[in-house]
C-alpha positions as CSV (number, residue, x, y, z in Angstrom):
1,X,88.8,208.5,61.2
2,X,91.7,206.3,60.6
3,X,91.1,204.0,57.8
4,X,92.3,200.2,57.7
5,X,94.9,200.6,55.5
6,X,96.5,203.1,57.5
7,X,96.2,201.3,61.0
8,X,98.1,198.0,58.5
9,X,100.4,200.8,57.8
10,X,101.1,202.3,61.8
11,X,102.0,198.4,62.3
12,X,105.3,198.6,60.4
13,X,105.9,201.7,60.7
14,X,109.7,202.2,62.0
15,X,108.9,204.9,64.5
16,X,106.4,202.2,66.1
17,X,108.9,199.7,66.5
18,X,111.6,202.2,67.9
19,X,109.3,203.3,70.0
20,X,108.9,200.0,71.7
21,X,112.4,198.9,71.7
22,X,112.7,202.4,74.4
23,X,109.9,201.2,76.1
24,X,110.0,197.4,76.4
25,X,114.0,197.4,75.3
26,X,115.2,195.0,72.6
27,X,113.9,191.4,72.6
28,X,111.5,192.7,75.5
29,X,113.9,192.9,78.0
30,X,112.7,195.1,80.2
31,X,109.3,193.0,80.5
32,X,111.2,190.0,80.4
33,X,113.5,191.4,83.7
34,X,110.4,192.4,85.2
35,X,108.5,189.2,85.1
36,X,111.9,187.4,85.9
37,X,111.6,189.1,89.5
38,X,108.6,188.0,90.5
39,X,108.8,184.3,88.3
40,X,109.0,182.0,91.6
41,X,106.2,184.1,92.9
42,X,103.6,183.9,89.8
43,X,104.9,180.0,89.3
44,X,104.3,179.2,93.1
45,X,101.2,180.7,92.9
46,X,99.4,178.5,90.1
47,X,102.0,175.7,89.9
48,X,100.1,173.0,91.8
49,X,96.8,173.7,90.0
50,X,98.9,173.7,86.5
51,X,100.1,170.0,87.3
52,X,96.6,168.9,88.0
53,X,95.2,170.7,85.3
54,X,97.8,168.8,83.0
55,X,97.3,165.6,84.7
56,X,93.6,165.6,84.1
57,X,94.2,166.6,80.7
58,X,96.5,164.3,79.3
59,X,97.9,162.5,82.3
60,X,102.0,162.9,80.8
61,X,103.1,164.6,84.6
62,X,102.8,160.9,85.7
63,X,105.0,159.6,82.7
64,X,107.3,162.3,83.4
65,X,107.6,162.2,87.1
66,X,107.8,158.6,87.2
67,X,111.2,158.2,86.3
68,X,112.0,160.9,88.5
69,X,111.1,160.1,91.1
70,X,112.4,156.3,90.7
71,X,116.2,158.0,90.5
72,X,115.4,159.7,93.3
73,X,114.6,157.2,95.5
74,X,117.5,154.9,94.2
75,X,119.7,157.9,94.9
76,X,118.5,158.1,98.5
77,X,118.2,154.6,98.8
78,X,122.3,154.3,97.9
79,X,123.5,157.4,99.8
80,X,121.2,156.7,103.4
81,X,120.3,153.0,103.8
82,X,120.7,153.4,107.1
83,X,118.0,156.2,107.3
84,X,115.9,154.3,105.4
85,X,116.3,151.2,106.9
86,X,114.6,153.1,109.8
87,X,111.6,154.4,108.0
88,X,111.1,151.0,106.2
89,X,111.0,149.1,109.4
90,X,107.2,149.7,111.0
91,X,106.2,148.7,107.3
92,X,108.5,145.9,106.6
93,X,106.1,143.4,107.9
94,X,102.7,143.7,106.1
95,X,104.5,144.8,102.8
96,X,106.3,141.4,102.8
97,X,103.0,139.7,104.3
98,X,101.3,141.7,101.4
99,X,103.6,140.6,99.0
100,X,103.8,137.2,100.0
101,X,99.7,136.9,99.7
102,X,100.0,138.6,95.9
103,X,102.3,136.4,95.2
104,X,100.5,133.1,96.4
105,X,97.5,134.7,94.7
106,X,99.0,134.9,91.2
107,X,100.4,131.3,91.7
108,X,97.3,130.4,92.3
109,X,95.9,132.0,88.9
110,X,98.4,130.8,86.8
111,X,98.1,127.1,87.8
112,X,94.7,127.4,88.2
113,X,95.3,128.8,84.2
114,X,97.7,126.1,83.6
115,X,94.9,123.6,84.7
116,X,92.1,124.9,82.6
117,X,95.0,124.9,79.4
118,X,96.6,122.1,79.7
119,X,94.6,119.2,81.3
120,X,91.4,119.6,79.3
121,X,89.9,118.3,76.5
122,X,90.3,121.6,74.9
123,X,93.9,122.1,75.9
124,X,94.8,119.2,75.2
125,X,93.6,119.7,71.7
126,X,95.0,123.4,71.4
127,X,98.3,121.8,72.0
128,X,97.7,119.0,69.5
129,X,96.7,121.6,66.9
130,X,99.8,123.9,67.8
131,X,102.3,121.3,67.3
132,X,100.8,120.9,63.9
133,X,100.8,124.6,62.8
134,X,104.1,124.4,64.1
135,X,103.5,127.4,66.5
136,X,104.9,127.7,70.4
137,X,101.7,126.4,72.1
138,X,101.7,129.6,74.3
139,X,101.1,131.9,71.3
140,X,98.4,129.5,69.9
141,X,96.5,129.4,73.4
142,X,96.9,133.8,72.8
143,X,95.4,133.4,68.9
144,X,92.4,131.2,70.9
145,X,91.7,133.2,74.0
146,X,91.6,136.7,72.6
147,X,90.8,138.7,70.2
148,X,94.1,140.9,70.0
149,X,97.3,141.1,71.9
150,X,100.1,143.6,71.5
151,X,102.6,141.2,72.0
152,X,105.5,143.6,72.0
153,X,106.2,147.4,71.2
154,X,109.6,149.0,69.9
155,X,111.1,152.3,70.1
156,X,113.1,152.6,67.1
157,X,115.7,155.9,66.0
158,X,114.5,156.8,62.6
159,X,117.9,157.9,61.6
160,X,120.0,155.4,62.9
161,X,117.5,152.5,63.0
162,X,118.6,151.5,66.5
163,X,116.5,150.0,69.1
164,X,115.9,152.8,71.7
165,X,114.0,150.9,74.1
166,X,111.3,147.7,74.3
167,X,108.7,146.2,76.6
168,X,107.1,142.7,75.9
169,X,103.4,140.7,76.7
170,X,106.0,137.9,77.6
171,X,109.5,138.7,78.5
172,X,111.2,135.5,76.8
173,X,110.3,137.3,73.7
174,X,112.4,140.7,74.7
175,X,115.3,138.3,73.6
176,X,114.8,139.5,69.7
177,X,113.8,143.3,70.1
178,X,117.2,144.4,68.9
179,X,117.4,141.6,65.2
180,X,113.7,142.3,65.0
181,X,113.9,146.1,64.8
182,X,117.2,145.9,62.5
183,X,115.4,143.7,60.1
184,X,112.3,147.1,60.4
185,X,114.8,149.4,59.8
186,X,116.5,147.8,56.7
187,X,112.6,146.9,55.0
188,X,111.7,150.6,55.4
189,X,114.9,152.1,54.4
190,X,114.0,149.5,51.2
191,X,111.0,150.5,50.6
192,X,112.0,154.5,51.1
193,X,114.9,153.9,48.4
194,X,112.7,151.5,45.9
195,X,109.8,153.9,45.6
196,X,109.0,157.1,44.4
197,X,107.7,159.9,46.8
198,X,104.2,160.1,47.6
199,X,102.0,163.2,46.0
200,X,103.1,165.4,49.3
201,X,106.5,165.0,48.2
202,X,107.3,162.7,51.6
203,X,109.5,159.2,51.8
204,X,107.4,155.8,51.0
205,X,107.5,154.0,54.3
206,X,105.8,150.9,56.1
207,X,102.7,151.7,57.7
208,X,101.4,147.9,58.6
209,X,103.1,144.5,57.9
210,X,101.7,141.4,58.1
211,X,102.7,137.6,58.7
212,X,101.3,134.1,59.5
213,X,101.4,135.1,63.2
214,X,101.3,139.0,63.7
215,X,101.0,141.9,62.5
216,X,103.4,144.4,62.7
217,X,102.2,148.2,63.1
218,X,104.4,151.2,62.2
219,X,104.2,154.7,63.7
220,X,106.3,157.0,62.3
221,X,107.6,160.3,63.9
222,X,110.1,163.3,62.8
223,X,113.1,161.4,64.9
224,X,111.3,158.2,65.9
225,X,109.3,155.4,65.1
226,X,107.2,153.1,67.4
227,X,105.9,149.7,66.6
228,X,103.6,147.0,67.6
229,X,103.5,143.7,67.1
230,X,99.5,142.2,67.3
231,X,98.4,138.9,67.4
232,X,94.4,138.1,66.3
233,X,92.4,141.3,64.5
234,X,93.6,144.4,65.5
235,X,90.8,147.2,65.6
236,X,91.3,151.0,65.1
237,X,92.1,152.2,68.6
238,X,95.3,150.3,68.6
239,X,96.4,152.6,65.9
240,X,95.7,155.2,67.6
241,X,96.9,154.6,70.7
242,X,100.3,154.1,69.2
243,X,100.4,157.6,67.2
244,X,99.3,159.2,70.9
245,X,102.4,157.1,72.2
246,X,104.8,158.3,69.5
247,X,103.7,161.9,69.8
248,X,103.8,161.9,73.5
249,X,107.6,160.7,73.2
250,X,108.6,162.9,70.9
251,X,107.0,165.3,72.9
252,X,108.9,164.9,76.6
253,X,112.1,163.2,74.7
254,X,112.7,166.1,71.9
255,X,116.0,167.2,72.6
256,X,117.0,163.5,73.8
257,X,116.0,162.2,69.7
258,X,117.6,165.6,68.3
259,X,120.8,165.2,69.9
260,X,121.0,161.3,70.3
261,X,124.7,160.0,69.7
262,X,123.7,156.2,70.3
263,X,123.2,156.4,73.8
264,X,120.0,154.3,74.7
265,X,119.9,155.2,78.1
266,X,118.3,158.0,78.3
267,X,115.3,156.5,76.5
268,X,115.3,153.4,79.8
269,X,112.5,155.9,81.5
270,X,110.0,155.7,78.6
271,X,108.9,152.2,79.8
272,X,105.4,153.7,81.2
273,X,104.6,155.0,77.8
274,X,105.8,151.5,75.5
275,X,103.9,149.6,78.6
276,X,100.2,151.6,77.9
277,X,100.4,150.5,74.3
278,X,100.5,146.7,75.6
279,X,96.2,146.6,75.5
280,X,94.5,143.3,74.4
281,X,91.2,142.2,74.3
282,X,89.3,138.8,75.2
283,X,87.3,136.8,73.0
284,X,83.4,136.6,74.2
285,X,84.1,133.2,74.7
286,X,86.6,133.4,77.0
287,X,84.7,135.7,78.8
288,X,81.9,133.3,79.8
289,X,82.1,130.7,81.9
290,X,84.8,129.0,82.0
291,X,85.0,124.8,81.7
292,X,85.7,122.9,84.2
293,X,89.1,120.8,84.5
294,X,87.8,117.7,84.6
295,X,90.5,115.6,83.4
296,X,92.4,117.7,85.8
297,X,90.3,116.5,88.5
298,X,90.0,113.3,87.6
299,X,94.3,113.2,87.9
300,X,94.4,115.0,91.2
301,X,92.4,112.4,92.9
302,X,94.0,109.9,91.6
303,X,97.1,111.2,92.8
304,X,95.4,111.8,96.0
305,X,93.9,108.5,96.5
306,X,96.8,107.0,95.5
307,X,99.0,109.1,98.0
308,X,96.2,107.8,100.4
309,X,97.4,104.5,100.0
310,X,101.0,104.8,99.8
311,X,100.7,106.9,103.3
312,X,98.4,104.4,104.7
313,X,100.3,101.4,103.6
314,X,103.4,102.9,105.0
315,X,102.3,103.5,108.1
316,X,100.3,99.8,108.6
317,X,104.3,98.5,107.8
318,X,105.9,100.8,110.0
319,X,103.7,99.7,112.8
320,X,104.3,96.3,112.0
321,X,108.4,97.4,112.5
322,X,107.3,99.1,115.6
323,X,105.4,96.0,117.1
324,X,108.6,93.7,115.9
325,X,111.1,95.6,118.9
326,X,108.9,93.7,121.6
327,X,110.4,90.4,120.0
328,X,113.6,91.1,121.7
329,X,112.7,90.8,124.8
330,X,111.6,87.3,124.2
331,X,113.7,85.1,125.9
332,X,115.5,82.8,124.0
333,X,115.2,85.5,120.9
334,X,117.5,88.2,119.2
335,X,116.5,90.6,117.1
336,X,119.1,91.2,114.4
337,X,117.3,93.6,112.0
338,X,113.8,94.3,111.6
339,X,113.6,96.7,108.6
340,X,110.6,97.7,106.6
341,X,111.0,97.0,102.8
342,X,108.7,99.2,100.4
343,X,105.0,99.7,101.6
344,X,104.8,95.8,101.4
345,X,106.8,93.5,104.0
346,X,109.6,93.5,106.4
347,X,112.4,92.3,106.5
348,X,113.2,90.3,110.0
349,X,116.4,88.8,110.8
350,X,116.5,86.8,114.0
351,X,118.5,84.5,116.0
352,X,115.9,81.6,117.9
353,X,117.4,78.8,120.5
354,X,115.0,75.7,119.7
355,X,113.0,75.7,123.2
356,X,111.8,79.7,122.8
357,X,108.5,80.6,121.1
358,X,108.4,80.1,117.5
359,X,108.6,83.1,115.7
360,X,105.1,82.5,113.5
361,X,103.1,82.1,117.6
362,X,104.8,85.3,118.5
363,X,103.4,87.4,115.1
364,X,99.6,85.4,115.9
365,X,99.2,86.7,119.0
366,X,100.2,90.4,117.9
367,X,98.0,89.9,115.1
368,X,100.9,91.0,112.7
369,X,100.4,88.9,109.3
370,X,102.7,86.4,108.1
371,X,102.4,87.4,104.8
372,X,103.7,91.0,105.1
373,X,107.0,89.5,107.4
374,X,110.0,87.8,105.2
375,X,111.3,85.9,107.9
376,X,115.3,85.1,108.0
377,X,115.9,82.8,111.5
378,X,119.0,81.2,112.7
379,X,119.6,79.2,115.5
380,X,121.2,79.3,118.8
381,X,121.6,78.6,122.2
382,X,120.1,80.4,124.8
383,X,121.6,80.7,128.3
384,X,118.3,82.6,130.0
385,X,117.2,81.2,133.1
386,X,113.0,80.6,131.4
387,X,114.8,78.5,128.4
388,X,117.1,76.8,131.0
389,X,113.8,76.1,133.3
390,X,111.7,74.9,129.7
391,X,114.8,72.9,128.7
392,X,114.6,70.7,132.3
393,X,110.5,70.3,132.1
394,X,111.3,69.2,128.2
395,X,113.6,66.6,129.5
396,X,111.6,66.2,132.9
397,X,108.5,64.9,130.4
398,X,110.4,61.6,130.2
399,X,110.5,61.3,134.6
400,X,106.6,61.9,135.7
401,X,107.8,60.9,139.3
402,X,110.2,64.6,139.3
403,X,109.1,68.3,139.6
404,X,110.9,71.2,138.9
405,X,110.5,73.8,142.0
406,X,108.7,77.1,142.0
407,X,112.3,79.0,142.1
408,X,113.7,76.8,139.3
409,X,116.9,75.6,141.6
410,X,116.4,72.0,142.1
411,X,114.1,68.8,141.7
412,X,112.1,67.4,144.3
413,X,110.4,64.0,143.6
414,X,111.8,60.2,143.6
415,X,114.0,58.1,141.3
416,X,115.5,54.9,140.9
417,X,119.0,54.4,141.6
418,X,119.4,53.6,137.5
419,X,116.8,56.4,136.8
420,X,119.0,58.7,138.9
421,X,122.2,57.9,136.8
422,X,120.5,58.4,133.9
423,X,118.7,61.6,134.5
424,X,121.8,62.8,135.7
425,X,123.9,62.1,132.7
426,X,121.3,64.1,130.8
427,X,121.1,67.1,133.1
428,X,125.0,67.2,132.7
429,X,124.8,67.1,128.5
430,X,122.2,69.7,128.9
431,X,123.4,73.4,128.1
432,X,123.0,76.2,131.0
433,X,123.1,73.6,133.6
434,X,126.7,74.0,135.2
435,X,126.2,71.8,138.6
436,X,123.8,69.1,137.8
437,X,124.5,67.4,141.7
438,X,123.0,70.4,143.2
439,X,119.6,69.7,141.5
440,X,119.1,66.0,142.1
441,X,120.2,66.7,145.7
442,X,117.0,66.8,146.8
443,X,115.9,63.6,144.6
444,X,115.3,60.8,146.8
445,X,116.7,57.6,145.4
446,X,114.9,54.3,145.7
447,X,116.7,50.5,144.7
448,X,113.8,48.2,143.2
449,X,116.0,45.8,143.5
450,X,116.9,46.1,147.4
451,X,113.5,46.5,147.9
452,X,112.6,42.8,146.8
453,X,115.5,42.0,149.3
454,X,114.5,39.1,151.6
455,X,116.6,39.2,154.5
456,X,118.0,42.0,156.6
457,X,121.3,41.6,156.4
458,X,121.2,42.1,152.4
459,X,119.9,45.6,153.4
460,X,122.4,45.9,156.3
461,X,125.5,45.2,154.0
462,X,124.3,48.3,151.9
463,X,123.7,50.4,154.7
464,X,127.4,49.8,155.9
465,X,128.6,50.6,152.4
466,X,126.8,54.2,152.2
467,X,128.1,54.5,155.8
468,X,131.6,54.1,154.9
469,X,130.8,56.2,152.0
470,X,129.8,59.1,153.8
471,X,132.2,59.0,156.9
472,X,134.9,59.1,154.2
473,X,134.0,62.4,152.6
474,X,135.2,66.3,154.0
475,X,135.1,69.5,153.0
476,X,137.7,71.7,152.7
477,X,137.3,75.7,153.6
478,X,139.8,78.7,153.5
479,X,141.6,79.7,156.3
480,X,139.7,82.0,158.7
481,X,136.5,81.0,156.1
482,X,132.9,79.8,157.1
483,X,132.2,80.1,153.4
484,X,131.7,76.9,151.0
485,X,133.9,76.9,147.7
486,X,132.3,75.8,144.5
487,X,134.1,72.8,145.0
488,X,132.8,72.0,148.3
489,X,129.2,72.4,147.2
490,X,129.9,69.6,144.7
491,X,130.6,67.3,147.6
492,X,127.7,68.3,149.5
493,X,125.5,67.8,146.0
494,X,126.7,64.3,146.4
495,X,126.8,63.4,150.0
496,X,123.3,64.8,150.2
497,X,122.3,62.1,147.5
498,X,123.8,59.3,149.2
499,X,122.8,60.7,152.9
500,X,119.1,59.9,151.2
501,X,119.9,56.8,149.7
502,X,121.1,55.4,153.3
503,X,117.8,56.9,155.0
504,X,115.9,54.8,153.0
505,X,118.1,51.8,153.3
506,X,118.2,52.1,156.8
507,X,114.3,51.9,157.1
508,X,114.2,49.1,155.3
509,X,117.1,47.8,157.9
510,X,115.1,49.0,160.5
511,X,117.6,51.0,161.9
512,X,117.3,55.4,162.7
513,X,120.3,56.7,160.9
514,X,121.4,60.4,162.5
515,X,124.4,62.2,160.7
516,X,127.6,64.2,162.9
517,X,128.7,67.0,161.1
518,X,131.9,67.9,162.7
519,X,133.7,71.5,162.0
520,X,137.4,71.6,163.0
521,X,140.2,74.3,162.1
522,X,143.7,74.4,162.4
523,X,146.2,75.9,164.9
524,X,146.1,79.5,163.5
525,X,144.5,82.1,165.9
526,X,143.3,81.8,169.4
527,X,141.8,78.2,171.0
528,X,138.4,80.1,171.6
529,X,138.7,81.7,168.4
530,X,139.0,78.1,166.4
531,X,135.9,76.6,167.8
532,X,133.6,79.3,167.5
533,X,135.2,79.2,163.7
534,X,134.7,75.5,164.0
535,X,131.3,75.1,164.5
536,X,130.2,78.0,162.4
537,X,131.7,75.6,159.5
538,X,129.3,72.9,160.8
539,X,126.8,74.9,161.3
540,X,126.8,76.6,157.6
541,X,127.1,72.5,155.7
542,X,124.8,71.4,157.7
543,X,122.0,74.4,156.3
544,X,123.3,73.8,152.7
545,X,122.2,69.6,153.2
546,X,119.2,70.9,155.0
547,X,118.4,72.8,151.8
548,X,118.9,69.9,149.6
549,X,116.3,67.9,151.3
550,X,117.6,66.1,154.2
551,X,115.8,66.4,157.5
552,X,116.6,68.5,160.0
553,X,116.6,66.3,162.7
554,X,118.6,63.7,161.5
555,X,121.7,66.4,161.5
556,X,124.3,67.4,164.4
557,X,127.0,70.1,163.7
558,X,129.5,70.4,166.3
559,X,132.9,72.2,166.2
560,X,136.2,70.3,167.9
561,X,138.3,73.3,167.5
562,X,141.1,73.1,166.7
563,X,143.4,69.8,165.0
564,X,146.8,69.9,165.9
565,X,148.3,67.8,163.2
566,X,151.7,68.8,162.2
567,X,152.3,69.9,158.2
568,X,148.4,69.0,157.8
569,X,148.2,72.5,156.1
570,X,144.6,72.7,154.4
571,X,143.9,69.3,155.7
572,X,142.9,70.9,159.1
573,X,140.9,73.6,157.9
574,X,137.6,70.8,157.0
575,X,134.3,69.7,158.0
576,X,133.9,65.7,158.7
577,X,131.0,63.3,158.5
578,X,130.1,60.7,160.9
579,X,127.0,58.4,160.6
580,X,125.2,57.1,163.9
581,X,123.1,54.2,163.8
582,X,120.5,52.5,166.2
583,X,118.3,49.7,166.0
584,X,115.0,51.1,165.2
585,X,112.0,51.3,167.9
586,X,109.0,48.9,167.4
587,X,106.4,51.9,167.0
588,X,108.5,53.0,164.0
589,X,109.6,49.5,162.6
């Protein structure tokens, strides 16, 4: 029986050894070639159960396939858009739809945050306090709310001392990573240089390092050293979560730290392991339940109700402006501006002839205020027919005995002859009336003074005066015309007034006055021709005196043809008055 010494002795024996460099070959190779054949096999075999295994373990195949996978999909991403662009688009939709509702619902958070921080009692007094500890107010609101932060965490060479990679609580502070971890390297390389090795025979270095606002946390490794910056008390598992970090790095970055030549790149995919070591903790307090805003509330409904206001003030005003472009059609008003002015009044700029409405009636009746209108008005004159027509019953005030007709053409009513020259100097001073005659036409003229007359033959010399009046008046037309010039219808505005003036002279004569209205032409054109032209001349003065108020019966048109007067020219082309008298009968006298 073999004794232990000898079987200690077999195992360095030097025929042992020979004898497995013939069987397995040197360094094992013939094992080694052997397993090498079937390798894909055996790794296929268990390879999906080893990456759960070391998943559930430890969890580093995430952290290591991560970055993997992202260079892989940028790689794809570059080289095939077009591909992708195709599987992307059935999703496109609800991932921006998805992203669009995170987004709204962090905005949410952070001003509902912002609210509770900021426009409360307590943050209001927070950021009183921070301005006096001289502190930005967002890292007092941190020192407040919890008990610990990692604020940042640094990846930094141990050889070199340079910043291998970074990740931050708040990214504005990133801005320092590189002056902060120089300023890390050059204390520890101090204190390494100032003191005498520890009992193991190992390097001083800085383990924590504290200041008025953090604390700074070292983790050293062989090639590497990671740390954390803290804010509030920082408990034990910080600490260790940073030496898992470190070793997990030097772990899947080994050859990277061995062989680094100031290249920081390769160290960019290590962001999932710097980001786990970002852990904080609330304070109980913060915890609870949370105040309630109410200064916050108090502001938004006063901006609210006074947003109310404004809106409602704006549009009462605008209304106002709206109402205001009826005023235009006013007659005897322009609108030159009507233009709202603040939330407040409006400003209105019109032009107003002195007959139309007054401008304070017209805002009344629409129930507009006069104290929210700053009224600008300017005169002028109007040439509409209604300010024309309330012009003449303004001036008509001073005649009772006249009326204006329904159509707004002529007067109707009676006058004395003085009364008559007056009213019609007044009608001819008065603007938009261009042919005053035509409206007292129809006027019937009375003499006071003939009527108080005693004897006949005082009335009888004025009846031969309008008579010679009359049969001394014509009217001229165009040639191969029936139609009255403006010139002729003056005439007849006058004949027609003293054709009324001898009808009532003549009844006080007691004689029946009938007027001959004679149409003639001149030698152009056919004989047959010249009277039917002749008396269609007649015909059409004797229905413009009928229309100015003289009896129907007391006119004859007739046409004579034609008047062969030599070199007569226009003088032949006329219509000619002759006034018949006869006693009067005794049933009319």
């Amino acid at each position: 029986m073999p004794t232990q010494g000898s079987s200690n002795e077999s195992e360095h024996d030097p025929q042992l050894d020979q004898l497995r460099k013939i069987l397995f070959g040197k360094e094992n190779q013939h094992i080694t070639g052997a397993i090498r054949q079937e390798a894909r096999q055996i790794v296929s075999d268990v390879f999906s159960e080893a990456l759960k295994d070391r998943q559930d373990r430890d969890g580093s195949v995430k952290k290591v396939m991560t970055p993997l996978v992202d260079k892989s999909v940028e790689y794809s991403v570059a080289n095939r858009k077009e591909q992708f662009v195709g599987y992307l688009y059935p999703i496109v939709g609800s991932v921006v739809r998805k992203s669009v509702t995170a987004f709204l619902t962090e905005f949410i958070e952070r001003t509902n945050q912002l609210l509770e921080n900021s426009l409360t009692i307590k943050g209001l007094s927070w950021r009183f306090k921070a301005r006096q500890a001289g502190v930005p107010y967002a890292n007092y609101v941190a020192s407040q709310t919890f008990n610990y932060r990692v604020e940042q965490v640094f990846l930094i060479h141990r050889e070199t001392g340079l910043l291998l990679n970074s990740v931050a609580y708040n990214q504005q502070s990133s801005a320092d990573a590189d002056l902060i971890s120089s300023m890390l390297t050059a204390i520890n390389d101090f204190v390494s240089d100032s003191f005498k090795p520890n009992a193991d025979g190992n390097e001083q270095g800085l383990d924590i390092v504290k200041t008025d606002d953090f604390t700074l946390v070292l983790k050293a490794g062989p090639r590497a050293i990671l740390v954390a910056a803290v804010t509030g008390n920082m408990p034990q598992r910080v600490a260790d979560q940073l030496q898992l970090t470190i070793e997990e790095i030097h772990t899947l970055y080994e050859g990277s730290l061995a062989d680094f030549d100031g290249n920081t790149s390769v160290f960019a995919d290590c962001d999932q392991q710097l980001t786990d070591c970002l852990v904080s903790e609330l304070k109980d307090q913060a915890r609870g339940k949370k105040s309630k805003p109410w200064m916050a509330w108090c502001i938004l409904i006063m901006l609210a109700c006074g947003t109310s206001f404004y809106a409602y003030k704006l549009w009462l005003v605008q209304g106002y402006v709206n109402q205001i472009q009826a005023l235009n059609k006013e007659p005897g008003i322009m609108l030159v501006r009507a233009q709202r002015d603040g939330i407040q009044e409006v400003k209105l700029d019109v032009l107003r002839d002195p007959d139309a409405q007054p401008i304070s009636s017209w805002l009344e009746a629409h129930e507009i205020p006069a104290e929210a209108i700053s009224l600008t008005e300017k005169r002028f004159l109007s040439l509409e027919s209604q300010i024309i027509q309330a012009r003449l019953r303004d001036l008509l005030g001073n005649y009772p005995t006249i009326r204006l007709t329904r159509d707004g053409k002529t007067l109707t009513g009676e006058l004395t002859q003085q009364q008559h020259h007056e009213l019609s100097a007044e009608l001819a001073q008065l603007p938009g009336i261009s042919n005053p005659q035509s409206l007292l036409a129809p006027i019937q003229v009375s003499d006071k003074q003939n009527l108080e007359l005693d004897t006949v033959d005082s009335a009888m010399t004025l009846v031969k005066l309008k008579i010679n009046q009359i049969n001394s008046t014509s009217v001229e037309f165009a040639s191969n015309s029936t139609q009255l010039s403006p010139r002729a219808e003056e005439s007849l505005v006058s004949l027609a007034s003293q054709a009324m003036a001898l009808l009532s002279l003549a009844e006080q004569a007691q004689l029946d006055v009938s007027f001959i209205i004679i149409g003639a032409s001149d030698a152009k054109g056919s004989q047959s021709y010249n009277e039917v032209l002749s008396i269609k001349r007649a015909q059409a003065v004797k229905n413009t005196l009928q229309e100015y108020g003289l009896p129907s019966d007391k006119l004859n048109a007739i046409g004579i043809g034609i008047i062969d007067v030599p070199n007569a020219g226009n003088g032949a082309r006329k219509v000619l008055f002759n006034v018949i008298t006869t006693q009067a009968s005794r049933s009319n006298g």
